[in-house]
C-alpha positions as CSV (number, residue, x, y, z in Angstrom):
1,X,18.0,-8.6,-9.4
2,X,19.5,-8.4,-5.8
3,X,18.9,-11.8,-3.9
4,X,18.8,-9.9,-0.8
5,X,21.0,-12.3,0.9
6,X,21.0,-10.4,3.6
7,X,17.6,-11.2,5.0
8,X,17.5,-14.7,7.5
9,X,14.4,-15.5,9.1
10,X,14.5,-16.0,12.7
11,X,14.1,-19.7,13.9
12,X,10.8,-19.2,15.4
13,X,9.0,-17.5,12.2
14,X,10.1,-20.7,10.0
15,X,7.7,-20.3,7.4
16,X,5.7,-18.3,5.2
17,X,2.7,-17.8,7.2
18,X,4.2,-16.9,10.3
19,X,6.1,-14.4,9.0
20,X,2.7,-12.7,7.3
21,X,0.7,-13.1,10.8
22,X,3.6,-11.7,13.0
23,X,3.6,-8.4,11.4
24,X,-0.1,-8.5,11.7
25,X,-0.6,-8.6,14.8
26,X,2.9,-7.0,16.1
27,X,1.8,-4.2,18.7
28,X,2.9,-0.6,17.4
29,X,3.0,2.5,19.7
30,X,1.2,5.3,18.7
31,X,2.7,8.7,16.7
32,X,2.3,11.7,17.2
33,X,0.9,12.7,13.6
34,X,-1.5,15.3,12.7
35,X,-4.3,14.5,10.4
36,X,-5.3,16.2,7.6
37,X,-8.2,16.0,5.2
38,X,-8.2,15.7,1.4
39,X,-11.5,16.7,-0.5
40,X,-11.6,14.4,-3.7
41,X,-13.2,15.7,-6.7
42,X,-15.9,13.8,-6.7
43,X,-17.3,14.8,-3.7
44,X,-15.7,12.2,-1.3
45,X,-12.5,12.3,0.9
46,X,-9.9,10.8,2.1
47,X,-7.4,11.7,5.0
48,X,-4.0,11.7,5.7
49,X,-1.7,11.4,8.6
50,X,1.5,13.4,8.4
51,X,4.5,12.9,11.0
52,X,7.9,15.3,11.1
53,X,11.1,14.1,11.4
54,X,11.9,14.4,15.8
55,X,10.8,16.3,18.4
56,X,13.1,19.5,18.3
57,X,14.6,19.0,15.2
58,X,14.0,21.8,12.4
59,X,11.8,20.3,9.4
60,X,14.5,20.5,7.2
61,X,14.1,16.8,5.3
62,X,14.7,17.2,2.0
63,X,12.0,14.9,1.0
64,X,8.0,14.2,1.5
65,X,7.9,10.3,1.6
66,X,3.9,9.5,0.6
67,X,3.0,5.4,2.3
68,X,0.4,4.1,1.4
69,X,-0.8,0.8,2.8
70,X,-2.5,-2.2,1.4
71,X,-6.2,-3.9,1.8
72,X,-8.2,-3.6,4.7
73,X,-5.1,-1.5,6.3
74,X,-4.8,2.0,7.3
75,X,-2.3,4.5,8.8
76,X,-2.7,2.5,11.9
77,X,-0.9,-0.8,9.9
78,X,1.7,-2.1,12.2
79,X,4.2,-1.7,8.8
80,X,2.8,1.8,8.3
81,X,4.3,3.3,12.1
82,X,6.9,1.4,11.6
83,X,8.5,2.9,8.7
84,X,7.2,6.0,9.5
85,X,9.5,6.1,12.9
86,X,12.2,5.0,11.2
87,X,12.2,7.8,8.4
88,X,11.5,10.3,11.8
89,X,14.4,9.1,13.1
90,X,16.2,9.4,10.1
91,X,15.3,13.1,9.9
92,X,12.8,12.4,6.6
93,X,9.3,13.6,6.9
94,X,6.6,11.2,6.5
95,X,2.7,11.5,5.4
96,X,0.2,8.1,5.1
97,X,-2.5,7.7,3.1
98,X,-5.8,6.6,4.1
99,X,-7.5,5.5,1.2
100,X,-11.5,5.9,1.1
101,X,-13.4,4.9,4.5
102,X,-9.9,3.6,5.7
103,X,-9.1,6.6,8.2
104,X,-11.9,5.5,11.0
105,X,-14.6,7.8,9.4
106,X,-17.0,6.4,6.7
107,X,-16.7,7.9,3.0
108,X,-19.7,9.5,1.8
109,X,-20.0,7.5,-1.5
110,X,-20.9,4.4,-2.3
111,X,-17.5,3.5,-4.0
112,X,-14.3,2.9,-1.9
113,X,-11.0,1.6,-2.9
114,X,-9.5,-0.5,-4.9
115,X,-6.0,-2.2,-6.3
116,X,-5.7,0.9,-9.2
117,X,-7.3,3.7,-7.6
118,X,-4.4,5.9,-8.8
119,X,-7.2,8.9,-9.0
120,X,-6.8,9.3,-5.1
121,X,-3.2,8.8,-5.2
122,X,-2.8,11.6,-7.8
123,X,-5.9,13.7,-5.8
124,X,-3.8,13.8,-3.0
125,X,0.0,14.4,-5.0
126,X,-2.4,17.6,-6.0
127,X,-3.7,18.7,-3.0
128,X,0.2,18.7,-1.5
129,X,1.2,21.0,-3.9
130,X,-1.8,23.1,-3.6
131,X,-1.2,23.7,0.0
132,X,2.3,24.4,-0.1
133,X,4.0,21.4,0.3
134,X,7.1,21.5,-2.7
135,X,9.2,19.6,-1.6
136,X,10.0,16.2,-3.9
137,X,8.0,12.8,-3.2
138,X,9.2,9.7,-2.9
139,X,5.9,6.9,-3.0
140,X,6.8,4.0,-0.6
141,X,3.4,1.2,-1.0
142,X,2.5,-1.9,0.4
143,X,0.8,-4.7,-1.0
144,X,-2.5,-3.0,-2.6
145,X,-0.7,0.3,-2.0
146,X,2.0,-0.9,-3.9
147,X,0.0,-2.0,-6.8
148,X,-1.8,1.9,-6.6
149,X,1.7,3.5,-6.5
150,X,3.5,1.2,-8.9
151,X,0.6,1.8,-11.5
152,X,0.5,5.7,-11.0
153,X,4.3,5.9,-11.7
154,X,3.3,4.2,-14.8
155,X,0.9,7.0,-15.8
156,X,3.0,10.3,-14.7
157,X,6.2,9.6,-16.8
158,X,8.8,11.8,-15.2
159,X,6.4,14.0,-13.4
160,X,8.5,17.2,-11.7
161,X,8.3,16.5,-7.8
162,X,8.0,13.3,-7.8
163,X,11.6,11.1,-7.3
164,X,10.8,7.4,-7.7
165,X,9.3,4.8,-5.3
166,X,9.7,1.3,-3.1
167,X,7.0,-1.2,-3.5
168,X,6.6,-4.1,-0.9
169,X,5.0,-7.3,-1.1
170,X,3.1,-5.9,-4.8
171,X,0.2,-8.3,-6.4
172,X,1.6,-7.6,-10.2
173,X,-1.0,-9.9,-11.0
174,X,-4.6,-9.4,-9.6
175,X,-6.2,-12.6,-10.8
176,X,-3.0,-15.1,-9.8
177,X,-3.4,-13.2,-6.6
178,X,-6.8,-13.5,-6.2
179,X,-7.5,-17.4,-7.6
180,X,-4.1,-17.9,-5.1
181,X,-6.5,-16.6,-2.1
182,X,-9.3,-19.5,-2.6
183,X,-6.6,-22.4,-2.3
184,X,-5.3,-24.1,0.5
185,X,-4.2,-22.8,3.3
186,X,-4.1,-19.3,2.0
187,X,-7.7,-19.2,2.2
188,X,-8.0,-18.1,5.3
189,X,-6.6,-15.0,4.2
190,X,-9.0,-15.0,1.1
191,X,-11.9,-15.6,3.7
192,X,-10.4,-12.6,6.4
193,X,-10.6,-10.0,3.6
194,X,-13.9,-11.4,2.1
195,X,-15.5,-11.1,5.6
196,X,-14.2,-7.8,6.5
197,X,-14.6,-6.3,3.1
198,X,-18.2,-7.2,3.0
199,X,-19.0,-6.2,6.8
200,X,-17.9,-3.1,5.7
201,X,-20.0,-2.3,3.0
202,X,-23.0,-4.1,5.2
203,X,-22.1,-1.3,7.5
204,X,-21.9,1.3,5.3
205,X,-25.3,0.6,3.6
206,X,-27.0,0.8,6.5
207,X,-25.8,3.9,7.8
208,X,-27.1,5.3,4.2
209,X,-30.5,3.9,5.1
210,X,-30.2,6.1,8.5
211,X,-29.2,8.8,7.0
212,X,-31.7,9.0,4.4
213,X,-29.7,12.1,1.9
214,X,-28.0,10.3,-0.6
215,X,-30.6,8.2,-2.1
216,X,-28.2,7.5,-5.5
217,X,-25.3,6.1,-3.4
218,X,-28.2,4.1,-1.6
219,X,-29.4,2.8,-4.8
220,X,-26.6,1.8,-5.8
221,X,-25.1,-0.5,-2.2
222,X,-28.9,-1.3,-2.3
223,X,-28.5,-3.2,-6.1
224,X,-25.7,-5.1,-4.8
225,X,-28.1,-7.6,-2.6
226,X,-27.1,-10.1,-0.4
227,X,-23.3,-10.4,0.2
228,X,-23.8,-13.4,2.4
229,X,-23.7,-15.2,-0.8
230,X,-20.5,-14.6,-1.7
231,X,-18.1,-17.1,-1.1
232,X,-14.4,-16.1,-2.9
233,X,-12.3,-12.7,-2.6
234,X,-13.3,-13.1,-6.5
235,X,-16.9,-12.9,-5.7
236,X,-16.7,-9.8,-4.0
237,X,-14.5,-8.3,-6.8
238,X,-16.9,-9.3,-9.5
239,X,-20.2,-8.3,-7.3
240,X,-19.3,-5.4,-5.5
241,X,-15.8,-4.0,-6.3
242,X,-16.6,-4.1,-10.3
243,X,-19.7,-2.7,-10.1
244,X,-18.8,-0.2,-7.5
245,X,-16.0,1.7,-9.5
246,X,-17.0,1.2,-13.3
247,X,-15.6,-2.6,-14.2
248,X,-17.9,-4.7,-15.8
249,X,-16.8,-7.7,-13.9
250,X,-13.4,-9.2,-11.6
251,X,-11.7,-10.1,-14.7
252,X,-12.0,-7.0,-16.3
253,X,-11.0,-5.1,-12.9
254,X,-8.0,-7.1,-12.7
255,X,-6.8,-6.5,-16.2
256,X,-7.0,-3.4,-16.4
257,X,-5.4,-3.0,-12.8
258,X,-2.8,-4.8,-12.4
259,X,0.4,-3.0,-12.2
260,X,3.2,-5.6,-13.8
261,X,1.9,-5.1,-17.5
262,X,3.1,-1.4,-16.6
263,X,6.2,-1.4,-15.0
264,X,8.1,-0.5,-18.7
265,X,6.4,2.8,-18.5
266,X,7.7,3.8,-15.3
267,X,10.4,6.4,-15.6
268,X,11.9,7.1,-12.1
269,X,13.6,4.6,-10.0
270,X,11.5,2.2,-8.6
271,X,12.8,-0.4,-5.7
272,X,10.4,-3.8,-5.9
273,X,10.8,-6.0,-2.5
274,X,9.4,-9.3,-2.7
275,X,9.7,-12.5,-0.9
276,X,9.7,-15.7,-2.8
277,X,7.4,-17.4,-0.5
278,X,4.6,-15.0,0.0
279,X,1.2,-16.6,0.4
280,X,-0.4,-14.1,-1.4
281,X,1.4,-13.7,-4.6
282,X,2.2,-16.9,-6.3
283,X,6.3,-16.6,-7.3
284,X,4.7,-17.1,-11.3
285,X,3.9,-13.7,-11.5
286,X,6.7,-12.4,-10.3
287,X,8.3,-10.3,-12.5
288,X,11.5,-11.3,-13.8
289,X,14.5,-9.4,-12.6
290,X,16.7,-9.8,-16.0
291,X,13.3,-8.4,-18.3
292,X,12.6,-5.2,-16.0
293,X,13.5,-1.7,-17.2
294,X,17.2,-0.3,-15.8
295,X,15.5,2.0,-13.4
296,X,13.7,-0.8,-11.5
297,X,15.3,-3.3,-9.0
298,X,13.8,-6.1,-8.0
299,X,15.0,-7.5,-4.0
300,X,13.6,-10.9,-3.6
301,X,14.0,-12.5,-0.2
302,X,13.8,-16.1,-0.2
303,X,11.4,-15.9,3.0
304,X,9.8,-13.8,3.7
305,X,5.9,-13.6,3.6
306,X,3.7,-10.9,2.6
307,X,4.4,-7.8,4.3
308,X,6.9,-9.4,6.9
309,X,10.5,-9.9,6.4
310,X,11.0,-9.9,10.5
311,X,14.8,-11.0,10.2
312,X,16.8,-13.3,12.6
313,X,19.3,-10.1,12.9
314,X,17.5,-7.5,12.2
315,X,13.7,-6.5,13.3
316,X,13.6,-3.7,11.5
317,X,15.3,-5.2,8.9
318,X,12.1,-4.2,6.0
319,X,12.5,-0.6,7.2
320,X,15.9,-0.3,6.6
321,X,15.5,-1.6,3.4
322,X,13.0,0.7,2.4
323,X,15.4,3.4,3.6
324,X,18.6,2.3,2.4
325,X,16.1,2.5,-1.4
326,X,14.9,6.1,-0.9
327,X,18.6,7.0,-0.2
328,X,20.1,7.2,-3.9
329,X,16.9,8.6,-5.2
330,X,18.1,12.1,-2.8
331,X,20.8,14.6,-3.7
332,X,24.5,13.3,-2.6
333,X,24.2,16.2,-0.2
334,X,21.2,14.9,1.7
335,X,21.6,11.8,1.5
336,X,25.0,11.6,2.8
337,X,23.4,12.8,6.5
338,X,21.1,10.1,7.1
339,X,22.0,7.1,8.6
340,X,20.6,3.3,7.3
341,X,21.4,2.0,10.4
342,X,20.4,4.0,13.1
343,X,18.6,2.3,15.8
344,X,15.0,1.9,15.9
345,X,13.0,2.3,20.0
């Protein structure tokens, strides 16, 4: 385990939840990205949002790095443009997941997303190759994301094209994660997800009733009744989430997706970045850095947050890190032209 003594929060984000909010609600200039679509198996789709390393610069990166971003986020998360300018700048091409109805466009199924939706993830490593895209992947997730990714590296074993991954901020632990989310003052993150989660779905289910041509998706946002009612991020997982994408209840979601239980399947080289003080993922389920596998590192920050790690010295110090991860995962070759510490405009 690296204790990533490098990181120092700054004196005006002095605790855990104003590290989470400031990366929030951090401003991020736009990219110039070009969206492409992804049609799922099943009927649905999902889009992604691909950006090249600079402006004049031949597309020569030796690597596709795939981000995907966490709940209730999108390719518009201020973590998502961040590290996708910093690999540009680095000369590493970049492509983000949306997941399901995240993209600005509403899926056309009933179901969504969710914390092991590694059928997408894999949908979408498919649909690369299919077009053309060979060059290796490196996954790079955060928080939900990095749940999806950490679990899908579980299921590919040693997969040609794909090199290994860096997971921020993960919730090895759905349940801890969730129960953590109806308790003190990290409820107000419980209750922000809650509400937007189920004003998406209310908004989804009535545009099926406009629409009027998919009566079995209907039926089945129509069974879920009233979601005023629900009062817990656990309530939604057990009413609409479970039912939604084949769990029989929140319990049974969350054990069968949380991602720790799987980490000694993984066989590329993973990077884990947590921060001891997240109020997200209690520091109990944690893995422990002596009991993972050799091919997985675990960087635990003593601050931190979820999704923040704004350092005193260092804004972009999470991006860098992420970076600085992907590097050794590259041939010698490669990697020895890119610069960690290149600055960031």
């Amino acid at each position: 385990m690296n204790a990533a003594a490098g990181f120092r929060s700054p004196w005006w984000l002095p605790d855990a939840h104003s590290q989470t909010l400031w990366r929030r609600f951090t401003p991020s200039r736009p990219l110039p990205r070009q969206r492409q679509r992804v049609e799922l198996p099943d009927g649905d789709f999902l889009d992604l949002d691909r950006l090249a390393p600079e402006a004049g610069q031949e597309d020569a990166s030796p690597v596709l790095v795939l981000v995907l971003h966490g709940l209730c986020g999108s390719s518009q998360s201020p973590y998502v443009l961040a590290l996708q300018r910093c690999l540009q700048a680095a000369g590493l091409a970049s492509v983000a997941m949306n997941f399901r109805g995240c993209s600005g466009e509403q899926n056309r199924l009933a179901r969504a997303y969710h914390s092991g939706c590694t059928e997408d993830l894999e949908a979408v490593f498919v649909a690369l190759r299919e077009q053309g895209e060979n060059r290796p992947v490196v996954g790079v997730g955060y928080s939900l994301g990095a749940n999806v990714l950490l679990k899908w590296l579980a299921e590919i074993g040693e997969r040609d094209g794909v090199l290994g991954g860096v997971a921020v901020s993960t919730p090895f632990a759905l349940a801890h994660c969730s129960a953590a989310l109806s308790k003190g003052f990290s409820r107000l993150y419980g209750h922000y997800f809650r509400r937007l989660l189920i004003t998406q779905v209310e908004h989804k289910r009535e545009s099926f009733r406009r629409q009027g041509g998919m009566p079995q998706e209907l039926e089945r946002l129509e069974a879920l009744g009233d979601l005023r009612r629900l009062r817990t991020l656990w309530d939604f997982d057990d009413q609409v989430t479970a039912p939604l994408h084949g769990f029989s209840s929140a319990q049974d979601y969350y054990e069968r997706c949380s991602s720790g239980p799987g980490l000694a399947q993984i066989r590329r080289p993973v990077t884990l970045i947590q921060s001891a003080n997240d109020p997200i993922i209690p520091r109990g389920s944690l893995p422990q850095g002596d009991s993972l596998p050799p091919g997985i590192r675990l960087q635990l920050t003593a601050s931190g947050g979820h999704v923040g790690f704004t350092s005193a010295d260092q804004p972009d110090w999470l991006e860098r890190q992420v970076l600085a991860a992907i590097l050794p995962m590259l041939p010698a070759s490669d990697a020895g032209h890119i610069e960690v510490g290149k600055r960031i405009d």
